[in-house]
C-alpha positions as CSV (number, residue, x, y, z in Angstrom):
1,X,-197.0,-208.5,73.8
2,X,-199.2,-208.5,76.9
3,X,-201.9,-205.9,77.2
4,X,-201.6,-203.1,79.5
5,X,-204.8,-201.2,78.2
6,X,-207.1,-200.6,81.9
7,X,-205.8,-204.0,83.7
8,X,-206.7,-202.2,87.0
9,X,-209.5,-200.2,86.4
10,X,-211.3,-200.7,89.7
11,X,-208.5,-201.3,91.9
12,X,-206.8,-198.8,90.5
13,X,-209.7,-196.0,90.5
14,X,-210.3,-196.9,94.3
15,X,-206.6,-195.8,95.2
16,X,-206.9,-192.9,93.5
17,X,-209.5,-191.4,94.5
18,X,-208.6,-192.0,98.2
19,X,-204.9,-190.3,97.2
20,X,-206.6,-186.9,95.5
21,X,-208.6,-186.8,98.9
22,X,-205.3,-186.8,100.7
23,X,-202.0,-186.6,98.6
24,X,-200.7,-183.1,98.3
25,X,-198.7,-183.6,95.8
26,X,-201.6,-184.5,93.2
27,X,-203.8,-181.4,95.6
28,X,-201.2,-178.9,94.5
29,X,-202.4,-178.9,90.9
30,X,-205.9,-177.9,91.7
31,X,-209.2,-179.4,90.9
32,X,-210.5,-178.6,87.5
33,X,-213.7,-178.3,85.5
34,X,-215.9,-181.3,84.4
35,X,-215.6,-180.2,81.0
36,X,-212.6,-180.5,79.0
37,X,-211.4,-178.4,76.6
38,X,-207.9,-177.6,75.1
39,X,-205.6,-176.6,78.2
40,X,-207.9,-177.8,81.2
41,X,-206.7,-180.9,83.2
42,X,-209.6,-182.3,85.0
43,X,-210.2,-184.7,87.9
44,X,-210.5,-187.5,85.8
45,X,-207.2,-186.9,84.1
46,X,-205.4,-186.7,86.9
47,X,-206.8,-189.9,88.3
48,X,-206.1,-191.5,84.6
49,X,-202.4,-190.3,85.1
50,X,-202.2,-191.3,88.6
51,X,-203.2,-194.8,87.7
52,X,-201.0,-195.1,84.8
53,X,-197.6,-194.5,86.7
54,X,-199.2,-197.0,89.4
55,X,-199.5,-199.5,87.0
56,X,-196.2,-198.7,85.1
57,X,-194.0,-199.1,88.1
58,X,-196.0,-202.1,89.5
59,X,-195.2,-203.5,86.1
60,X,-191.6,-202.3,86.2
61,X,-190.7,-204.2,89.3
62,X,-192.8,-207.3,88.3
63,X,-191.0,-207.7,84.9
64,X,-187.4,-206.2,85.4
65,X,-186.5,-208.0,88.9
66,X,-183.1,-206.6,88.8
67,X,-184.8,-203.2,89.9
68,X,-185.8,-203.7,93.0
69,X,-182.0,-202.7,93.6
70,X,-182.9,-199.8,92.1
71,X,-184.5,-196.6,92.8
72,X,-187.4,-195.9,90.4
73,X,-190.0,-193.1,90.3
74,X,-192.5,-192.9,87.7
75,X,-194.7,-189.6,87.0
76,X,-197.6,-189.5,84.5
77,X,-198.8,-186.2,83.4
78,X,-201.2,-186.2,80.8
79,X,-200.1,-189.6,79.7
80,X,-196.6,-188.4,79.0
81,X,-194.6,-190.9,81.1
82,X,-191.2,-189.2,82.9
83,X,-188.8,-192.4,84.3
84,X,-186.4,-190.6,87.0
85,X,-184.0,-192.2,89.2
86,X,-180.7,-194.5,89.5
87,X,-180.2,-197.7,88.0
88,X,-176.3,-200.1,88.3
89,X,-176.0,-200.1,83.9
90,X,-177.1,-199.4,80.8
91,X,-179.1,-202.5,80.1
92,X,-181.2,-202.0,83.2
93,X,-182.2,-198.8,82.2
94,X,-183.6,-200.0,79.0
95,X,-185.5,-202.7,80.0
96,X,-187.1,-200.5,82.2
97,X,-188.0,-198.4,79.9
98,X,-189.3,-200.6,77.4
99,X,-191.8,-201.8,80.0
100,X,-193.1,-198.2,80.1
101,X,-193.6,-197.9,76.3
102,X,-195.8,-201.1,75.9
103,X,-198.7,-199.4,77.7
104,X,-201.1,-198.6,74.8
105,X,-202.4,-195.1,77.0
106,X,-198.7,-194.0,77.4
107,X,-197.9,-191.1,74.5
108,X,-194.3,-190.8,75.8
109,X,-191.8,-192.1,77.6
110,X,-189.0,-190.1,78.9
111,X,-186.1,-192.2,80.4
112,X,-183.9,-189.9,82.1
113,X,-182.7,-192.7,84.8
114,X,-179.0,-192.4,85.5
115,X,-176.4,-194.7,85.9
116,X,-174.9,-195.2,88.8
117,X,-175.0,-196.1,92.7
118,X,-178.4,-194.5,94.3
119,X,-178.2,-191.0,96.1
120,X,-178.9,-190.8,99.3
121,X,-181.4,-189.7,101.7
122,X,-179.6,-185.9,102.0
123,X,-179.8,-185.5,98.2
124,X,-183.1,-186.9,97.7
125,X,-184.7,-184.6,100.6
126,X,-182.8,-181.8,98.6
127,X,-184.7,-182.5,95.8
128,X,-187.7,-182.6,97.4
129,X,-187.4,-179.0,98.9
130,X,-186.1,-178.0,95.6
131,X,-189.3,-179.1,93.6
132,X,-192.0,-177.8,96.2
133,X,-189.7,-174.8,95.5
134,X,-190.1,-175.0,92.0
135,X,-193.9,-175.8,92.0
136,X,-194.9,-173.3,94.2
137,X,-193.0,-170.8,92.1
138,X,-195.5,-171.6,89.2
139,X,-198.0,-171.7,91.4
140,X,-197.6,-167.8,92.6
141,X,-197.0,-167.0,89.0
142,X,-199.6,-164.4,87.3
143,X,-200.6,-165.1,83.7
144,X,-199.4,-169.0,84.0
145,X,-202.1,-171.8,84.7
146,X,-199.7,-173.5,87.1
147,X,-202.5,-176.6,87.3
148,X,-201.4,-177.1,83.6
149,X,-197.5,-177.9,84.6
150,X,-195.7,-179.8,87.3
151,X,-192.0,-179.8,87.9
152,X,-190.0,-182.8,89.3
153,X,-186.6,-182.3,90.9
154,X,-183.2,-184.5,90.2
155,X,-179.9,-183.5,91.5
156,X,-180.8,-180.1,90.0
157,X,-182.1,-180.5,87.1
158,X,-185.6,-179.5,86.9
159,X,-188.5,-181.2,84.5
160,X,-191.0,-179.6,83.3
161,X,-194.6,-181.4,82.2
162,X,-197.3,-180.1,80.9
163,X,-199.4,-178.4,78.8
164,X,-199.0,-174.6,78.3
165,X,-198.7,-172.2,75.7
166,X,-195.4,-170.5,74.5
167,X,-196.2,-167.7,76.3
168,X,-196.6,-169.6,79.6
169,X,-193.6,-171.8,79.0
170,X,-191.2,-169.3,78.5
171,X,-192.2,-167.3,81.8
172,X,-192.4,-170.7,83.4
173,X,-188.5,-170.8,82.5
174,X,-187.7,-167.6,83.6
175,X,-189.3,-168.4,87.0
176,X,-187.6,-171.9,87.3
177,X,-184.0,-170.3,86.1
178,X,-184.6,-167.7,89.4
179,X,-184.2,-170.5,91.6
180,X,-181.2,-171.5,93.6
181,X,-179.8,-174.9,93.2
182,X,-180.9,-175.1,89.5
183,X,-178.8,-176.8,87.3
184,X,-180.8,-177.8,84.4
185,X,-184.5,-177.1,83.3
186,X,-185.6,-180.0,81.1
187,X,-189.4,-179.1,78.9
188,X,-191.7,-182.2,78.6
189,X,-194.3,-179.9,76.9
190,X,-196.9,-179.8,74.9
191,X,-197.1,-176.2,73.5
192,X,-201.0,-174.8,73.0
193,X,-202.1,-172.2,71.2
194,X,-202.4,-168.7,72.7
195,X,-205.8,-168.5,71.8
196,X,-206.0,-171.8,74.9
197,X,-205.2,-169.4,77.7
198,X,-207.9,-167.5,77.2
């Protein structure tokens, strides 16, 4: 088995640090303390989880060759690893995803590729509105630490990430379900206790 564990460290850490100064999907979450504590995603996790999806899908393409036919995204948050996209067959989509689980940092992988011919630009730009949407709802939200959560948009379904407590999940839900175009809300959560939103 080869080791994934920091292969890019410095290459990696450069790139990220130029795409918080710019990217505004990672700038959306917010910049949080230095400290860490239960609930509280800082900068260097969100560089850690920028780097890990880097390196996932670099690693994807290098060792599955058959999927550079396909289209692949890959999103880290807090080292939970969401695989989203279209792949031709079955087999495809698990060796794809197996290439995910053999990073040592990854706690989860979440292969929710589909099977089938890849959407196309109109869909995908749907999606895209669709999750700024979605984000920006939690965003706006009172009582729900919206740099805590992100949402990514497929064909209507909507995936949740993230760490929040019931509390925040449940009206992160409600807000999602308001939504038009929403078909599906899937949780990818890790649920704190109330006593973390304090």
């Amino acid at each position: 088995m080869l080791n994934f564990k920091r292969t890019r460290t410095l290459t990696a850490f450069a790139l990220a640090t130029s795409v918080l100064a710019g990217c505004t999907t990672l700038a959306k979450v917010g910049v949080g303390p230095s400290v860490a504590d239960p609930g509280t995603r800082t900068t260097s996790s969100r560089i850690n989880d920028f780097t890990l999806a880097q390196s996932v899908r670099v690693d994807i393409y290098k060792m599955v060759p058959a999927a550079k036919d396909a289209r692949i995204e890959v999103i880290s948050f807090y080292q939970s690893i969401l695989i989203v996209g279209e792949v031709p067959n079955a087999d495809l989509k698990a060796q794809i995803g197996s290439v995910a689980k053999r990073y040592t940092d990854v706690k989860v992988v979440h292969n929710e590729l589909s099977i089938g011919v890849n959407r196309t630009l109109s869909e995908r730009l749907n999606d895209d509105l669709l999750e700024r949407k979605a984000n920006f709802s939690l965003l706006s939200a009172d009582g729900l630490r919206s740099s805590q959560a992100t949402v990514t948009a497929v064909n209507g379904t909507l995936y949740l990430m993230g760490k929040l407590t019931q509390r925040e999940t449940d009206r992160a839900i409600v807000r999602l379900q308001a939504l038009d175009g929403v078909t599906r809300i899937v949780k990818i959560m890790d649920i704190l206790p109330e006593s973390a939103a304090s």
